[in-house]
C-alpha positions as CSV (number, residue, x, y, z in Angstrom):
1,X,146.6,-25.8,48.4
2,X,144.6,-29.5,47.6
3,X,143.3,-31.3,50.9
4,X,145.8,-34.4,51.1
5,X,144.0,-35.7,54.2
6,X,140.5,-35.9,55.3
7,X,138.7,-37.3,58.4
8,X,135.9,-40.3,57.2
9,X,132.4,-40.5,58.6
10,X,133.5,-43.6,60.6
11,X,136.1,-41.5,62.1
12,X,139.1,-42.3,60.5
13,X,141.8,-40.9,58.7
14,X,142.6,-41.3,55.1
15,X,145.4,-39.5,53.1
16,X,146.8,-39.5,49.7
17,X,148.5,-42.2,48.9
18,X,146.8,-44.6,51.7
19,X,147.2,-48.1,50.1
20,X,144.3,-50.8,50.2
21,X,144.2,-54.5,48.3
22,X,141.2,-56.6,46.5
23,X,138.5,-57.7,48.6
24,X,139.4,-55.3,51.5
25,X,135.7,-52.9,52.0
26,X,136.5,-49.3,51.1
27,X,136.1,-46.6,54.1
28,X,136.3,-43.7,51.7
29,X,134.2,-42.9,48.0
30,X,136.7,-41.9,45.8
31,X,139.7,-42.6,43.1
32,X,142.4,-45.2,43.2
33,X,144.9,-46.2,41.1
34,X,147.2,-49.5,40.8
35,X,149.6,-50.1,42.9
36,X,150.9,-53.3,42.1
37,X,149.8,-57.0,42.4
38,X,150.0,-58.7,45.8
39,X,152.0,-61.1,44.7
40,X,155.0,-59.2,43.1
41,X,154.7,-59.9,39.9
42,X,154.3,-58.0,37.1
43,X,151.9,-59.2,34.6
44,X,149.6,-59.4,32.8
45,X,150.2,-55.1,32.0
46,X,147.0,-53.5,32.3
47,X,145.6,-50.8,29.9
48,X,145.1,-47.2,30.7
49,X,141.4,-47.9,31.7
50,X,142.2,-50.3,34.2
51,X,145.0,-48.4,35.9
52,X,142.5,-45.9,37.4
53,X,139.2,-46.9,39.0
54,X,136.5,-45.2,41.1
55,X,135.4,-46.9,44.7
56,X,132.2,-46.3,46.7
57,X,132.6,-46.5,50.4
58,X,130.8,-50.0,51.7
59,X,132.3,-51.6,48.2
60,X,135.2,-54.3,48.1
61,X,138.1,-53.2,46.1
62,X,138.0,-55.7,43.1
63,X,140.5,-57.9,41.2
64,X,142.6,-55.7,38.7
65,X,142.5,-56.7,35.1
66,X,140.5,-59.4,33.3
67,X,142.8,-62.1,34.8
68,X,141.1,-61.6,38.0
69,X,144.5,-60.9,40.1
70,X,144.7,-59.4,43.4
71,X,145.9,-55.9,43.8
72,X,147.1,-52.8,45.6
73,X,144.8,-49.8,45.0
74,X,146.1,-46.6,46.1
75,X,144.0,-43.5,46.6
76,X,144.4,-41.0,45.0
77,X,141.9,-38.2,45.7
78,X,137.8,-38.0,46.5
79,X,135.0,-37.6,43.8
């Protein structure tokens, strides 16, 4: 059965699914995928590529898409 929780180094919990939004520092090294934009809209539509991105822990989630839009990332497993 895959591990859908995991306890960080600083302690905390973090769990499939756990959502997180640009700028916010990431606690956990691992995959994310989009989740939305933070203000409920729902363009510009963003290729494949950009649906899916990989997070060090100490990094700030960024902006999704080349419009530089705020953005829910949700994880989605560790590396």
């Amino acid at each position: 059965m895959p591990r859908t929780a995991r306890v960080t180094k600083d302690k905390k919990m973090i769990r499939i699914g756990h959502r997180f939004m640009t700028g916010q520092i990431c606690g956990t090294t691992g995959s994310y995928e989009f989740d939305g934009y933070t203000d409920a809209t729902l363009s510009p539509l963003l290729i494949d590529d950009e649906k899916r991105i990989a997070v060090n822990a100490g990094k700030p989630f960024p902006s999704a898409s080349s419009d530089d839009k705020s953005a829910y990332w949700k994880f989605t497993g560790w590396e």
